[in-house]
RODREN-17888 format. One record per residue: chain; residue number from 1; x, y, z of N, C-alpha, C in turn. Coordinates in Angstrom, 2 decimals. Layout:
<milums>
   cadena   num    n_east   n_north      n_up   ca_east   ca_north     ca_up    c_east   c_north      c_up
        A   NUM         X         Y         Z         X          Y         Z         X         Y         Z
...
</milums>
This chain:
<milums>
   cadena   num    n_east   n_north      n_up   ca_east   ca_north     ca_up    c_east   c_north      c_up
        A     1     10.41    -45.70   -165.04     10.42     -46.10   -166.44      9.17    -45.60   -167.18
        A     2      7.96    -45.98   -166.41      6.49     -44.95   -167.03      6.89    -43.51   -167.45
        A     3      7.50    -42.56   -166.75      7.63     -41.48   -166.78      8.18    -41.25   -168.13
        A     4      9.63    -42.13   -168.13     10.55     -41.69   -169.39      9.79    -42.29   -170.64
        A     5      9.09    -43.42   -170.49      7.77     -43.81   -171.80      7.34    -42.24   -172.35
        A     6      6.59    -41.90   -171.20      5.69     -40.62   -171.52      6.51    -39.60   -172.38
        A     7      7.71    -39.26   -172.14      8.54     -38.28   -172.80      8.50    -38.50   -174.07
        A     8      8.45    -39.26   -174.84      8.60     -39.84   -175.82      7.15    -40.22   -176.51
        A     9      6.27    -39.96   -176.03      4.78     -39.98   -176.88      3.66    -40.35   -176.18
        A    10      4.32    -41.18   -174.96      3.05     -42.14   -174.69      2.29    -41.62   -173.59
        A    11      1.15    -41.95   -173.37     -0.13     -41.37   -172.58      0.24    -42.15   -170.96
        A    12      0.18    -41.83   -170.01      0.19     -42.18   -168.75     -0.50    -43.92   -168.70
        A    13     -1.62    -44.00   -169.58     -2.52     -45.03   -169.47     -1.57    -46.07   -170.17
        A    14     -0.88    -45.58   -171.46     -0.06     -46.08   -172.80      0.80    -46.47   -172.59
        A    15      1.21    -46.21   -171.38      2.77     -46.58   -170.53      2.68    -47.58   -170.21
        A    16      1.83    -47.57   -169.32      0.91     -48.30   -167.59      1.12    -49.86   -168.71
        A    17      0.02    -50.03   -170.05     -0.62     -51.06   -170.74      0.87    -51.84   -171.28
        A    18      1.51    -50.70   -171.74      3.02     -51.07   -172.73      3.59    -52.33   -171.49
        A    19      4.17    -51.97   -170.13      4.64     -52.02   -169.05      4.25    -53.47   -168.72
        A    20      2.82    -53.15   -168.80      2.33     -54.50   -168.41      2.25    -55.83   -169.08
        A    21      2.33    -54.98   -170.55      2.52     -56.45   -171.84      3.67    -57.18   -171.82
        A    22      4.94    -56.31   -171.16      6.25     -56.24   -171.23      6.07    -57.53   -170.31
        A    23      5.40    -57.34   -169.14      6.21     -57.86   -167.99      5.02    -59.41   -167.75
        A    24      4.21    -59.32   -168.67      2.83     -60.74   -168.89      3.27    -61.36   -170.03
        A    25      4.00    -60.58   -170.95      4.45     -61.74   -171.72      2.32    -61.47   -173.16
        A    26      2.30    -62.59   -173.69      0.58     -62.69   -174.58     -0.04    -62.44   -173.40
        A    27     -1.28    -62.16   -173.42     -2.37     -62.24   -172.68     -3.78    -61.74   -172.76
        A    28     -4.58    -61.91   -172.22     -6.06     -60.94   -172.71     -6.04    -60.13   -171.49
        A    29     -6.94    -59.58   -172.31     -7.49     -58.06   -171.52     -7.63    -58.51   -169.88
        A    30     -7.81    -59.17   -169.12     -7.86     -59.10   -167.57     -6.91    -58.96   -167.01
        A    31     -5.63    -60.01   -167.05     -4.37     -59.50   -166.44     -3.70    -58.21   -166.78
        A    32     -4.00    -57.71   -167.94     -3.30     -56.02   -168.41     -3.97    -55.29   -166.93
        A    33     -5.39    -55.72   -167.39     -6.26     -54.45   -166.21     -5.69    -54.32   -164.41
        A    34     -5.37    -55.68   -164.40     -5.02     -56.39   -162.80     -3.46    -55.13   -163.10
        A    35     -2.86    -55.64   -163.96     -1.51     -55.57   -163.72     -1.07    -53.68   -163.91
        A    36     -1.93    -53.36   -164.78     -1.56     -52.05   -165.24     -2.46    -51.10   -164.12
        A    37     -3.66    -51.40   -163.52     -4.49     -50.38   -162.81     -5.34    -49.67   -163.45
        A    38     -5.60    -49.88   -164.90     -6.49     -49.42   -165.91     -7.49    -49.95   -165.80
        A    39     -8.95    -48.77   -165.84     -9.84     -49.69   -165.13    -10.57    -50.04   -167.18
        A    40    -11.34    -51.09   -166.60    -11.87     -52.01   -167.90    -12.67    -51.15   -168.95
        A    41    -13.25    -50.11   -168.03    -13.93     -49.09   -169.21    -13.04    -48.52   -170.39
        A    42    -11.49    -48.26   -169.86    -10.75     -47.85   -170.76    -10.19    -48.06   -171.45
        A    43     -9.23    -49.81   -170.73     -8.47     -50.52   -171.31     -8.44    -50.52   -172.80
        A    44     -9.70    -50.99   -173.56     -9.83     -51.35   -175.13     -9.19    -49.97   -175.50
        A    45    -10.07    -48.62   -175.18     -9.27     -47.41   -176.14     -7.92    -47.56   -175.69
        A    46     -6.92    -47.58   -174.48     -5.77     -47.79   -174.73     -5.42    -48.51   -175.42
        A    47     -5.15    -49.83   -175.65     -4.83     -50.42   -175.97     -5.30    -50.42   -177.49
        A    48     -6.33    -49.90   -178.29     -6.23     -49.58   -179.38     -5.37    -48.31   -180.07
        A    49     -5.18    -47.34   -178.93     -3.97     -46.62   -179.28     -2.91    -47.35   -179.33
        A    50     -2.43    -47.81   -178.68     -1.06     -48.60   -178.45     -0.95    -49.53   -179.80
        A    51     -1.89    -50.08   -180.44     -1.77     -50.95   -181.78     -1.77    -50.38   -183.18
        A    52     -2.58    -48.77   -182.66     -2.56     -48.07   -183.98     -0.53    -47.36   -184.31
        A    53     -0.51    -47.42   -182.90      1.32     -46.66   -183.04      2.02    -47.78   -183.21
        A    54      1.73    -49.02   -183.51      2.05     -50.26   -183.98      3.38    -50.72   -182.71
        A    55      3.08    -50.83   -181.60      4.17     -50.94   -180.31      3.40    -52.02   -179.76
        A    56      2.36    -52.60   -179.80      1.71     -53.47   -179.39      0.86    -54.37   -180.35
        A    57      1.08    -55.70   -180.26     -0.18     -56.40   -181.43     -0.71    -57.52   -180.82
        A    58     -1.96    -58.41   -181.40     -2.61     -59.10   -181.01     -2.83    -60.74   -181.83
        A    59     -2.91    -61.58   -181.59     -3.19     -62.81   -181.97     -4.84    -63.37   -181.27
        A    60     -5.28    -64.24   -181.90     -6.59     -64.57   -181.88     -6.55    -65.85   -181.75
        A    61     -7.27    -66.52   -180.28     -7.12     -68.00   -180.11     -8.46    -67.95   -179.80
        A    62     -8.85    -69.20   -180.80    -10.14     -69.51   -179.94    -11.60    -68.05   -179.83
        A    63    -11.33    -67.38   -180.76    -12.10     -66.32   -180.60    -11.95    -64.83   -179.80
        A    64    -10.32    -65.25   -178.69     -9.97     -64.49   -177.92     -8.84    -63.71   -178.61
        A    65     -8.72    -61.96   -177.83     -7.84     -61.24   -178.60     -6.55    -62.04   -176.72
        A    66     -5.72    -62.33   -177.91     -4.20     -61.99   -176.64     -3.48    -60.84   -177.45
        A    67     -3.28    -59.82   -176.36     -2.17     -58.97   -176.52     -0.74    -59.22   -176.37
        A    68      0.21    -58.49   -177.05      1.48     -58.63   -176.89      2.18    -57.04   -177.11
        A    69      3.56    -56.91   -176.09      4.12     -56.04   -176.58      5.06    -56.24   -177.54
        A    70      5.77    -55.35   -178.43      6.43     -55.68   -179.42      8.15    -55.26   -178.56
        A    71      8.64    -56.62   -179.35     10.56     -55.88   -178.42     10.83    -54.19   -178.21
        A    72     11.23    -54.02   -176.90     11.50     -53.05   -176.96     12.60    -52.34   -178.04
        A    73     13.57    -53.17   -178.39     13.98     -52.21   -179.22     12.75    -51.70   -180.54
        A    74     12.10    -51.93   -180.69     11.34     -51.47   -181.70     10.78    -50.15   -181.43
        A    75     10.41    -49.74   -180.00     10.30     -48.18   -179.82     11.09    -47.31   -180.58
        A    76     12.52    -47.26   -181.25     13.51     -46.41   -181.87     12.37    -46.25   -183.10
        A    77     11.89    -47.65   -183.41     11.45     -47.36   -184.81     10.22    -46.72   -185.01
        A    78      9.60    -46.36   -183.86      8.15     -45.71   -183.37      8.32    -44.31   -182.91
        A    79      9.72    -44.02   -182.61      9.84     -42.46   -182.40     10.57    -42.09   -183.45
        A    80     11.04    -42.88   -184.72     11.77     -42.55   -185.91     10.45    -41.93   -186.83
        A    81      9.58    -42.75   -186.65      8.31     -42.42   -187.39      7.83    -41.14   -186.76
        A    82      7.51    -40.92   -185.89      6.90     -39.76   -185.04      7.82    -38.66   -185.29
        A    83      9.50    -39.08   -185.28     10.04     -37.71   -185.67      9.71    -37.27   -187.59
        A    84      9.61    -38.31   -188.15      9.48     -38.54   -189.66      8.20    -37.10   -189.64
        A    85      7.35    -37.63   -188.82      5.58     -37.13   -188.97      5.63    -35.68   -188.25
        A    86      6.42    -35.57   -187.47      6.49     -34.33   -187.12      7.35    -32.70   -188.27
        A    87      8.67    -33.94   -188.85      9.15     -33.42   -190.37      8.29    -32.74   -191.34
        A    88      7.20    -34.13   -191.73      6.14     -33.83   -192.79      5.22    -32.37   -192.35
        A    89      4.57    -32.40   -191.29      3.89     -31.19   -190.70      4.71    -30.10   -191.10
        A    90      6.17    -30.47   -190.42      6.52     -28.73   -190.57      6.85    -28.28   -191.94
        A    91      7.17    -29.24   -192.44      7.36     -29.05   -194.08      6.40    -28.38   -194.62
        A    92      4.77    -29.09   -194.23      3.45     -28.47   -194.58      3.65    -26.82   -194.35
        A    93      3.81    -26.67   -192.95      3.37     -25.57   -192.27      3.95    -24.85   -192.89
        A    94      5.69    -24.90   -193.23      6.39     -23.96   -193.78      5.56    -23.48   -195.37
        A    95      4.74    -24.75   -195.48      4.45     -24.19   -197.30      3.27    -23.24   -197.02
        A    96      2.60    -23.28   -196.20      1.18     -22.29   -196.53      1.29    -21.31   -195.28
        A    97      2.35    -21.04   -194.67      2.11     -19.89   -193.87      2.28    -18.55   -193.92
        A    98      3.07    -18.21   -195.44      2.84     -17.17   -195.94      1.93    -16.79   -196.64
        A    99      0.90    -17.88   -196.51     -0.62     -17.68   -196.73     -1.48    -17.13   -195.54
        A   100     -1.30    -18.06   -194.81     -1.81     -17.41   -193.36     -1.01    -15.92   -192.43
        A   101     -0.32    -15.72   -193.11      0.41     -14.26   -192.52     -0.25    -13.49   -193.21
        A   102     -0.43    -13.56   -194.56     -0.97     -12.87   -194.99     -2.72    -12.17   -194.72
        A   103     -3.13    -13.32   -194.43     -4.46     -13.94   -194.09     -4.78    -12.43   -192.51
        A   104     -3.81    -13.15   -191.90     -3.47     -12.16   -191.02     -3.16    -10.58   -190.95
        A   105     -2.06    -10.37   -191.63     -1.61      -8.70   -191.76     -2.83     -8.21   -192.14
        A   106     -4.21     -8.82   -193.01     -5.08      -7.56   -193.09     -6.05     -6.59   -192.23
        A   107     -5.96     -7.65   -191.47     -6.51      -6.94   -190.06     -5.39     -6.16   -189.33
        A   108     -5.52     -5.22   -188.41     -4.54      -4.64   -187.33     -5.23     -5.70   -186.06
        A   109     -3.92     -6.22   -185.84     -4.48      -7.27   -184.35     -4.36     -6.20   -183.33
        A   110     -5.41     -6.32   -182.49     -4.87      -5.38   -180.91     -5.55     -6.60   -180.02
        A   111     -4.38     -7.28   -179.54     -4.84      -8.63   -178.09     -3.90     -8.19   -177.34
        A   112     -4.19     -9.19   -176.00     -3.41      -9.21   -175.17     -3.08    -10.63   -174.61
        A   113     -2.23    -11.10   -174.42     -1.74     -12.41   -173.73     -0.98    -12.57   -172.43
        A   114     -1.23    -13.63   -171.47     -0.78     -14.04   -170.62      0.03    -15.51   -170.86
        A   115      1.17    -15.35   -170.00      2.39     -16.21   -170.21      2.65    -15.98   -168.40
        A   116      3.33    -17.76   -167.92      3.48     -17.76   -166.83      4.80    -18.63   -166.82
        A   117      5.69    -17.94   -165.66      6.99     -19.22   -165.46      7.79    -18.58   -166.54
        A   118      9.22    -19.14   -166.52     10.53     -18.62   -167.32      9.87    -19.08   -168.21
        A   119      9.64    -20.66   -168.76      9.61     -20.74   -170.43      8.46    -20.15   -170.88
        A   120      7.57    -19.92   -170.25      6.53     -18.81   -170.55      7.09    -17.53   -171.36
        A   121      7.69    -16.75   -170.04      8.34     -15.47   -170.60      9.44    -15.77   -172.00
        A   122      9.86    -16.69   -172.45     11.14     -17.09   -173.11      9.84    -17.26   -174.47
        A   123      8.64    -17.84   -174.42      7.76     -17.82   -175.44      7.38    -16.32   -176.01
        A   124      6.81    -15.57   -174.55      6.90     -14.55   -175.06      7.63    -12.79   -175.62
        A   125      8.74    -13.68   -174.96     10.20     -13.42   -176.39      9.97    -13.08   -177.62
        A   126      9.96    -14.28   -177.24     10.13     -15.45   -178.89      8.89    -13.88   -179.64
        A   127      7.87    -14.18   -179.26      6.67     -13.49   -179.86      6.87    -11.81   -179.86
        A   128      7.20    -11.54   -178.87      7.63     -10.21   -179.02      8.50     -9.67   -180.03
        A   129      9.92    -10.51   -180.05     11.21     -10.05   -181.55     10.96    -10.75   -182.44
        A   130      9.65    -10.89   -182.57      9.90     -12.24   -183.96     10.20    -11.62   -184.96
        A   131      9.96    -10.08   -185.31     10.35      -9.24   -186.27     11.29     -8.64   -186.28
        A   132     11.89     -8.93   -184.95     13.24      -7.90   -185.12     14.79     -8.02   -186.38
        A   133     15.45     -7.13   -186.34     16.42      -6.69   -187.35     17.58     -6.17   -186.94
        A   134     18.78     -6.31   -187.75     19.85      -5.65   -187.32     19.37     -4.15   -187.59
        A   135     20.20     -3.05   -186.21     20.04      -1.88   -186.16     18.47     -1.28   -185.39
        A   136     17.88     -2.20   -185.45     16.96      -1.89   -184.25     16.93     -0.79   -183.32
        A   137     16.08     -0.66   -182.49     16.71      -0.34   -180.77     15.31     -0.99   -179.81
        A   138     15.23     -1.41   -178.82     14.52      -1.81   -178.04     14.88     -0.95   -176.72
        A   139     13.35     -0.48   -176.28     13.72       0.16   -175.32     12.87     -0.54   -174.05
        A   140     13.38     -0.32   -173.03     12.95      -1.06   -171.62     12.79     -0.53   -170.49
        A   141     11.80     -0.47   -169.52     12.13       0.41   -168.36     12.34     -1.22   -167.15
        A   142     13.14     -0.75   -166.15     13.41      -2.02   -165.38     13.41     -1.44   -164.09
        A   143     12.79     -2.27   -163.13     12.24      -2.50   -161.95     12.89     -2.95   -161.28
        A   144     14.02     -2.82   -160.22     14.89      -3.86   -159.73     13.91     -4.02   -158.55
        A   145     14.28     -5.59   -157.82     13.48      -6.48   -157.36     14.74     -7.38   -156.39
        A   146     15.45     -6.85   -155.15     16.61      -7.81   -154.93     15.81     -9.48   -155.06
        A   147     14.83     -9.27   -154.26     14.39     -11.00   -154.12     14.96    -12.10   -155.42
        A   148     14.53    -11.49   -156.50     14.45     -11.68   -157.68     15.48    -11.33   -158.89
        A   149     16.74    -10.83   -158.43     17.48     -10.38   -158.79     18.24    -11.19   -159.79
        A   150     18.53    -12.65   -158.93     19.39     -13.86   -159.65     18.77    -14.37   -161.16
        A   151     17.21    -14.83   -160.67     16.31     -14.71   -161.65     16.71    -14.24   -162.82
        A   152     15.96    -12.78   -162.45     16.07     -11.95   -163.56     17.70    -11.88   -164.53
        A   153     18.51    -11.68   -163.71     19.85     -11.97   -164.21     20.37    -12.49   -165.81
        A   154     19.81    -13.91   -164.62     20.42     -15.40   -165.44     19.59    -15.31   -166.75
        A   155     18.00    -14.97   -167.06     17.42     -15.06   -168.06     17.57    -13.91   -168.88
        A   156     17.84    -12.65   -168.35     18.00     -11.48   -169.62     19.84    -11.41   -170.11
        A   157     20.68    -12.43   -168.99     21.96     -12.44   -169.65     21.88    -12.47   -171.28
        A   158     21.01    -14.02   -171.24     20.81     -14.94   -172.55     19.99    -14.31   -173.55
        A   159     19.24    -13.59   -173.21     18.19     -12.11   -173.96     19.29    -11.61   -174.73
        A   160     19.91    -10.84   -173.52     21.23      -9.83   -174.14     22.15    -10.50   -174.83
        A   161     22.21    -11.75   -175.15     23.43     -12.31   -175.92     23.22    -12.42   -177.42
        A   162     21.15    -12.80   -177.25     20.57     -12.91   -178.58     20.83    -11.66   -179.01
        A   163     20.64     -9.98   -178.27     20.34      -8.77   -178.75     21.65     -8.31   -179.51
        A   164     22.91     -8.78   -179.15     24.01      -8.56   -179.52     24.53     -9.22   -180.87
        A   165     24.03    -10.56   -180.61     23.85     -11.39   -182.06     23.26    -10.69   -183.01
        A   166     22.34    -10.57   -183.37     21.24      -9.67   -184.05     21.68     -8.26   -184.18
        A   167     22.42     -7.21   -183.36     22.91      -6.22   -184.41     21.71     -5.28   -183.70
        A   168     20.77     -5.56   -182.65     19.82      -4.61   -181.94     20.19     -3.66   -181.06
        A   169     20.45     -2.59   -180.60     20.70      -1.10   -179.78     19.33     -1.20   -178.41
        A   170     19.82     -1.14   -177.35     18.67      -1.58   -176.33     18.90     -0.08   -175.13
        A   171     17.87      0.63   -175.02     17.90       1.85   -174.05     17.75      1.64   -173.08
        A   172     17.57      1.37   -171.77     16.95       1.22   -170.56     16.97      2.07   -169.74
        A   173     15.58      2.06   -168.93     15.31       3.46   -167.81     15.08      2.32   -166.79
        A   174     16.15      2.71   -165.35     15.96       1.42   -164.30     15.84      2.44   -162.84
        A   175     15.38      2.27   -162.03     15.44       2.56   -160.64     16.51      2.76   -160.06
        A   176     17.35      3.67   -159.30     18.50       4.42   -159.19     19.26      2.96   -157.99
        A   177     17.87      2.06   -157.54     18.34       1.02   -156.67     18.82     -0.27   -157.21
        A   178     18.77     -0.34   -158.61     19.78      -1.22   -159.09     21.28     -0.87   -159.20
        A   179     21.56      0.35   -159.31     23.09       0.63   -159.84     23.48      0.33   -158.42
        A   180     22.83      0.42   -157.27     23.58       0.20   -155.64     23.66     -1.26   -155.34
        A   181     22.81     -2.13   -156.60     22.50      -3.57   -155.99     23.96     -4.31   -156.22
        A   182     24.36     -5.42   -155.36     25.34      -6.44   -155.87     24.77     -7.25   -157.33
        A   183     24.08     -7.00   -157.90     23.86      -7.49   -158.81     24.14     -6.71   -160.63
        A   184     24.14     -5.52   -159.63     24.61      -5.02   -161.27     25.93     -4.59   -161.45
        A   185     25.99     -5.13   -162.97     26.87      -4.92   -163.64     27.08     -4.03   -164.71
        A   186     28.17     -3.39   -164.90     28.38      -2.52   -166.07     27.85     -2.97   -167.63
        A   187     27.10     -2.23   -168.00     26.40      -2.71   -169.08     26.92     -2.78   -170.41
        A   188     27.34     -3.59   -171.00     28.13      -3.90   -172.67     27.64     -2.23   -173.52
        A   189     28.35     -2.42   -174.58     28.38      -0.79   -175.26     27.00     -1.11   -176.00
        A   190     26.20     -2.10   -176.37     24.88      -2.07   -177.04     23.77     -1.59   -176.15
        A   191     24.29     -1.60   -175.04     22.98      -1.11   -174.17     23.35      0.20   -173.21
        A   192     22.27      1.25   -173.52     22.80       2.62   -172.98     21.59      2.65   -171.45
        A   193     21.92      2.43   -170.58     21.25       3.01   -169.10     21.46      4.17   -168.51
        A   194     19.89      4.51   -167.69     19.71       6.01   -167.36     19.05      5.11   -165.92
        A   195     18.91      6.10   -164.82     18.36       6.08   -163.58     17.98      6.94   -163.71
        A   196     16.70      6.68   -162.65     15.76       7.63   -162.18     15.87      7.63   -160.57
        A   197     15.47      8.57   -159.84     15.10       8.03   -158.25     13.92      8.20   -157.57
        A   198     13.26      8.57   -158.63     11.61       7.93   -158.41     11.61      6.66   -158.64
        A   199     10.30      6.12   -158.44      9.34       4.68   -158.72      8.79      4.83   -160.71
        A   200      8.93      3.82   -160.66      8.77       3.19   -162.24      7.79      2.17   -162.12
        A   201      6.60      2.26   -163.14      5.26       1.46   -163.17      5.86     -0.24   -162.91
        A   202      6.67     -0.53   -163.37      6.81      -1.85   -163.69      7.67     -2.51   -164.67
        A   203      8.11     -3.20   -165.00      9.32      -3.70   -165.98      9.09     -3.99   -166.82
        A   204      9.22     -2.82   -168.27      8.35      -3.22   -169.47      9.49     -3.09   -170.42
        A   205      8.98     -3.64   -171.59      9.96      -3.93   -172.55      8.69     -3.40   -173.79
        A   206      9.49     -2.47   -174.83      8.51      -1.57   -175.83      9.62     -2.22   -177.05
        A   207      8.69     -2.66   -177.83      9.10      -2.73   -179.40      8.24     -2.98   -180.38
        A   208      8.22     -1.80   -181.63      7.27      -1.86   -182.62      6.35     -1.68   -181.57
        A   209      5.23     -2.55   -183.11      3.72      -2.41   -182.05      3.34     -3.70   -180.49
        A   210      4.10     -3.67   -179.97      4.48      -4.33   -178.61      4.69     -3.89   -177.24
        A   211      3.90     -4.60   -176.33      4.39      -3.96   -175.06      4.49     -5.39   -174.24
        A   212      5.39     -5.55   -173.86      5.47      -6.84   -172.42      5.82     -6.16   -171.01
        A   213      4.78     -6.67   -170.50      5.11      -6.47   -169.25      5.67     -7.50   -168.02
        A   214      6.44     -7.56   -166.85      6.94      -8.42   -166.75      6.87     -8.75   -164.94
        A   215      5.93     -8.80   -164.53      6.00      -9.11   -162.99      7.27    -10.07   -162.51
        A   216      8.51     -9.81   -161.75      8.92     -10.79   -161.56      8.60    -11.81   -160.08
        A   217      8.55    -12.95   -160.30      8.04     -13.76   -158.74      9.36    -15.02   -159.23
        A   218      9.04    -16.32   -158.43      9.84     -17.35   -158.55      9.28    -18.16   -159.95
        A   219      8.26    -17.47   -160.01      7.45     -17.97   -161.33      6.56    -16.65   -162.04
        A   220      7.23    -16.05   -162.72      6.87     -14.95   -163.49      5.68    -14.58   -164.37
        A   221      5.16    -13.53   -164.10      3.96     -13.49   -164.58      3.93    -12.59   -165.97
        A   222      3.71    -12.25   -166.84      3.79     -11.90   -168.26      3.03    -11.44   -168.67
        A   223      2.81    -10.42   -169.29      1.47      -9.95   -169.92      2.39     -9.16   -171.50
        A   224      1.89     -9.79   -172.38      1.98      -8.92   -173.36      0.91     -8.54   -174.57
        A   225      1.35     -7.28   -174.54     -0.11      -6.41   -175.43      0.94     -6.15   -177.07
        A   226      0.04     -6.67   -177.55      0.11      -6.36   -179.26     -0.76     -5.08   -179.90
        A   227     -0.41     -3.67   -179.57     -1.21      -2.57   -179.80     -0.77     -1.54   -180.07
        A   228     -0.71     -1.00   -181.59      0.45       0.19   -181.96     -0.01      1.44   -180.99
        A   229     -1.07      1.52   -180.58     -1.77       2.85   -180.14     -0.68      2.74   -178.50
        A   230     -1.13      1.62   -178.41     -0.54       1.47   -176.35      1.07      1.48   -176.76
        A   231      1.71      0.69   -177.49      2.99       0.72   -177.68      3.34      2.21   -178.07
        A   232      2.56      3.02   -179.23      3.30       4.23   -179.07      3.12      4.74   -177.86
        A   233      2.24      4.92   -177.24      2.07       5.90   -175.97      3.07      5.39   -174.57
        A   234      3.65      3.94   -174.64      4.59       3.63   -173.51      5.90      4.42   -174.22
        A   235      6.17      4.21   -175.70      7.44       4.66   -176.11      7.27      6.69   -175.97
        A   236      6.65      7.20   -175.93      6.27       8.53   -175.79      6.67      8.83   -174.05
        A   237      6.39      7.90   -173.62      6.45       7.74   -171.78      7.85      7.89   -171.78
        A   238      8.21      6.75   -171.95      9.88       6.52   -172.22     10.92      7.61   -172.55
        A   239     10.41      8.19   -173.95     11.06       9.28   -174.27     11.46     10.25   -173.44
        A   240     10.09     10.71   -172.58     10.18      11.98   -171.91     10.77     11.20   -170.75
        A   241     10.93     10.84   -170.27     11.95       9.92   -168.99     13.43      9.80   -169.19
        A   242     13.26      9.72   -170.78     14.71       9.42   -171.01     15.28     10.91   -170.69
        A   243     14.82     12.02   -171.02     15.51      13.40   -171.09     15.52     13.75   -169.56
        A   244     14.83     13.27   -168.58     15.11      13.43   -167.19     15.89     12.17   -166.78
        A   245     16.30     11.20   -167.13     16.93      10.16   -166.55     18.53     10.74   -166.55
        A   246     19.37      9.94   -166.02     20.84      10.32   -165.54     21.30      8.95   -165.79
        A   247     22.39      9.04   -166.22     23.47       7.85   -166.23     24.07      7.69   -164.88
</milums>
């Protein structure tokens, strides 16, 4: 039950305190500590979180604070607010970020980022096409990997479903040992493949000023470079590969 608290906003400690008000009924600060495992140095800041998200309140006897939790159904009305507050933000964000893009485009960015694990790579997606357009083309060189095969699969199916949505043209240069693998399949008419039967650096994906690179493991390692200079010179790579590659 701590766990599923946490999903929903609350701090490991925020749980522990909630849990314990639940199950003490009023009380002061010693039985929370006994009951929750929170040691006394902390208790007060929890528990002043917990009163500021208004899920917990206090009465005063005698000079003493007793705590209480508030009915659980009242959590609905504490993540109604939190979704409310999360609304307001994006509302914000949406108003001044074509301030901050702007803010941005005047510089030429050249970084590089690391991303780890599928939703990693699925972030840096996200970051890679954020500009993309119908009529596009994205080009890719691919690395087959049996270990890793299913993997890779299952997550660029859902790639390729977005690329098809969107109206994007996708080239790929792959290792002559995928077309022999049980894993491949004939490729939809948006995407044109070539083999090679040499070795290929690694499994990169080129668009615009973009390069991702893509180690695959059980937990994937990611690197992507934001650099028109490096992105032209992989798509220049590509090119001349493409005129020696074979269907």
């Amino acid at each position: 039950m701590k766990e599923d608290l946490k999903k929903f906003g609350l701090t490991e400690g925020e749980a522990k305190a909630y849990l314990a008000l639940l199950k003490l009924g009023s009380s002061t600060v010693g039985p929370v500590v006994k009951e929750s495992k929170i040691s006394y140095s902390k208790v007060y800041e929890v528990l002043g979180r917990l009163l500021e998200k208004g899920i917990i309140s206090y009465t005063m006897r005698e000079k003493t604070k007793y705590f209480q939790a508030v009915e659980p159904n009242r959590l609905k009305e504490f993540l109604e607010n939190k979704q409310k507050e999360i609304k307001d933000n994006l509302q914000i964000l949406n108003q001044i970020l074509p301030n901050l893009e702007k803010i941005s485009d005047k510089k030429e960015n050249q970084f590089a980022e690391i991303f780890v694990g599928i939703n990693g790579l699925k972030t840096a997606y996200e970051i890679f096409l954020k500009d993309s357009k119908r009529g596009d083309t994205f080009k890719y060189f691919y690395v087959h990997e049996e270990k890793y095969s299913q993997i890779a699969n299952d997550f660029y199916a859902k790639e390729f479903l977005f690329f098809k949505q969107k109206g994007i043209k996708l080239k790929g240069i792959a290792s002559r040992e995928l077309k022999k693998s049980k894993h491949y399949n004939k490729p939809p008419k948006f995407i044109q493949m070539k083999f090679v039967d040499f070795p290929l650096p690694s499994t990169i994906d080129i668009y615009k000023n973009k390069v991702l690179i893509t180690a695959w493991r059980e937990k994937p390692f990611v690197y992507l470079i934001t650099s028109k200079e490096i992105a032209e010179n992989f798509e220049n790579y590509f090119d001349t590969l493409w005129k020696l590659a074979k269907i």
